[in-house]
Each structure stands twice: as structure tokens, then as C-alpha cells.
C-alpha positions, 0 to 999 in steps of 0.5 A, spaced: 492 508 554 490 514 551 484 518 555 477 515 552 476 521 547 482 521 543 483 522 536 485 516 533 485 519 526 490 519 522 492 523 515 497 520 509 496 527 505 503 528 502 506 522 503 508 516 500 507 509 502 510 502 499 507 496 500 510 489 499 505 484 497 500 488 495 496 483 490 492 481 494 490 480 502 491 484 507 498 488 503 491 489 499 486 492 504 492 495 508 493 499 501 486 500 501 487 505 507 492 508 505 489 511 499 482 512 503 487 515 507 489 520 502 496 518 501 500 522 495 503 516 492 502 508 494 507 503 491 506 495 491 513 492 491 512 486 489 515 479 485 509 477 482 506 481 476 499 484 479 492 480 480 485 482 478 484 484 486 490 490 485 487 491 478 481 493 480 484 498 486 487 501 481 482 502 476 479 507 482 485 509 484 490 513 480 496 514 485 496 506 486 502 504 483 506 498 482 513 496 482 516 489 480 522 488 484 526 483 490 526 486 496 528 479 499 534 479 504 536 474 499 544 474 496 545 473 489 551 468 487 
């Protein structure tokens, strides 16, 4: 373990974040942090078009996006 006065702060400035299930839940608060955290850019990735909760984030975040598409391992017949 690091030494007791380690600094456990992180920064996101300049990057970009993808997030699967962020409509609700904790996809939600873990976008949530990476916005307060300075992100340049947090995607959700998501099936489900976007809920009251993610919109609500969005409204006060204008780098907060979301992105309708699959990422399931599933094969296509």
C-alpha cells in the first residue's frame, strides 16, 4: 500500500470515456465522476434509448453524449 499521505486524486482532462449502461445506476454515478473529474468527452453506449436520469446529466453537462449501439459479444445469424 501506498505511503498514508498519497495522493489518490486523478485527472480525466483530454480524455475521452466510454460507458456501457449509463442510463441509470451506477454507469450513471460513474459517468457522474468522470464529467466532475474533467473528462473531455463521456459517451454512454448503450441499447436503450436514454432515460430521465441521463437526461437530467446531460442538461448540466454539455460533453456528456449518448451513443445507441450493441456491444454484446453476441454473433449475428
Amino acid at each position: 500500500m501506498p505511503a498514508s499521505d498519497f495522493s489518490w486524486q486523478i485527472t480525466l482532462a483530454q480524455k475521452v470515456v466510454a460507458i456501457t449502461g449509463v442510463n441509470r445506476g451506477i454507469g450513471l454515478g460513474i459517468a457522474e465522476v468522470c464529467l466532475a473529474n474533467a473528462a473531455k468527452m463521456v459517451y454512454s453506449l448503450d441499447m436503450m434509448e436514454p432515460v430521465e436520469e441521463f437526461e437530467a446529466l446531460k442538461k448540466r453537462f454539455s460533453n456528456f453524449q449518448y451513443l445507441q449501439t450493441d456491444v454484446s459479444l453476441r454473433r449475428k445469424a
